[in-house]
N, C-alpha and C positions, 0 to 999 in steps of 0.2 A: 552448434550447441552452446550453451551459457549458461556458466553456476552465479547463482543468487546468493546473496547474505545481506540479512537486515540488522539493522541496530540501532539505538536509540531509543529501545524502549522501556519501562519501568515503572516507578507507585508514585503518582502525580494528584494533587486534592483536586474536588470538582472545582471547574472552573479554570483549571489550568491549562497550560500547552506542555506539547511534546513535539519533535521534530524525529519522524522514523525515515530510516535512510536503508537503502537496498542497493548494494554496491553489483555491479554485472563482472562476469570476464568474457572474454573473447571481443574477436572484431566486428562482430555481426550486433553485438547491444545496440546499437545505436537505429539498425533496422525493424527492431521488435518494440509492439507496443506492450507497456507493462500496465501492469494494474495492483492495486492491493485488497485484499481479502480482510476478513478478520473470524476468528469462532469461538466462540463462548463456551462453558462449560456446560454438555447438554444440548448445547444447539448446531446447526448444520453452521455449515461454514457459508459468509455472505461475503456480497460482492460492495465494495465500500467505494473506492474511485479507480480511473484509466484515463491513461492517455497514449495516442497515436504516436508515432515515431520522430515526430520533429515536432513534439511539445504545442500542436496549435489547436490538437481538440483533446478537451475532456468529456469526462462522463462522473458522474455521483452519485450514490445512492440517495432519496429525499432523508433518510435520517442525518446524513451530513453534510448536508448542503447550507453552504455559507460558514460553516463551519472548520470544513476540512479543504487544503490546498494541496494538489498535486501536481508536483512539477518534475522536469527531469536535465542535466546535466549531460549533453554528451559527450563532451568531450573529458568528462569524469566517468563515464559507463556508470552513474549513478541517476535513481527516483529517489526523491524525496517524497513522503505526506507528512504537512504542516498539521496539527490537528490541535484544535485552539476552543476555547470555552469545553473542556471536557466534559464529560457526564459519566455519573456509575455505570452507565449503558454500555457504553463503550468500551469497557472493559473486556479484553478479548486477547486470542497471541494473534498477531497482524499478521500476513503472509504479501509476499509479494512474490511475482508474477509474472512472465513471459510470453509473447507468441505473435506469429505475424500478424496482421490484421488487427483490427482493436474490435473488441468485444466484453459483455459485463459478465459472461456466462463463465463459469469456474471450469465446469467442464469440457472449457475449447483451450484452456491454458496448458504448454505441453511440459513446460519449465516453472519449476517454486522453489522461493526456500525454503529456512528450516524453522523460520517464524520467530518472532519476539513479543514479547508479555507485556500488554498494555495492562495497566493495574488501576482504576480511579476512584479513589475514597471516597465518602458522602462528606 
């Protein structure tokens, strides 16, 4: 089992960065690939980026591609997403993400946190 907490998120102008962080517990973080999420107000919750368990495959959605970097720390039981040239778009509470295997699907994830507020002003 492994609790989630994200952070680093907040009210950024377009065009800007933010660096959201998702810290793990337990021994097992480092076997799980993570992914982050994000949902809008009104909208289903999407799948944003992932990565495998030793950091060497990603995956992106095309709305953030080039745009967003996901990376991960194990030896911190922490993921990062870099997420840089912002958009009002983007604007969402971020979740990040757990479970064996990498996959984009929300519904294969068995571990989340409790989300943080990406805010991006026009």
């Amino acid at each position: 089992q492994v609790q989630l907490v994200e952070s680093g998120g907040g009210l950024v102008q377009a065009g800007g960065s933010l660096r959201l962080s998702c810290a793990g517990s337990g021994r097992t973080f480092r076997s799980y690939a993570m992914a982050w999420f994000r949902q809008a107000p009104g909208k289903e919750r999407e799948f944003v980026a992932a990565i495998n368990w030793s950091g060497d495959s990603t995956y992106y959605a095309e709305s953030v591609k080039g745009r967003f970097t996901i990376s991960r720390d194990n030896a911190k039981n922490t993921v990062y997403l870099q997420m840089n040239s912002l958009k009002p778009e983007d604007t969402a509470v971020y979740y990040c993400a757990a479970r064996f295997g990498l996959t984009t699907l929300s519904n294969e994830y068995r571990y989340w946190g409790q989300g943080t507020q990406v805010t991006v002003s026009s």
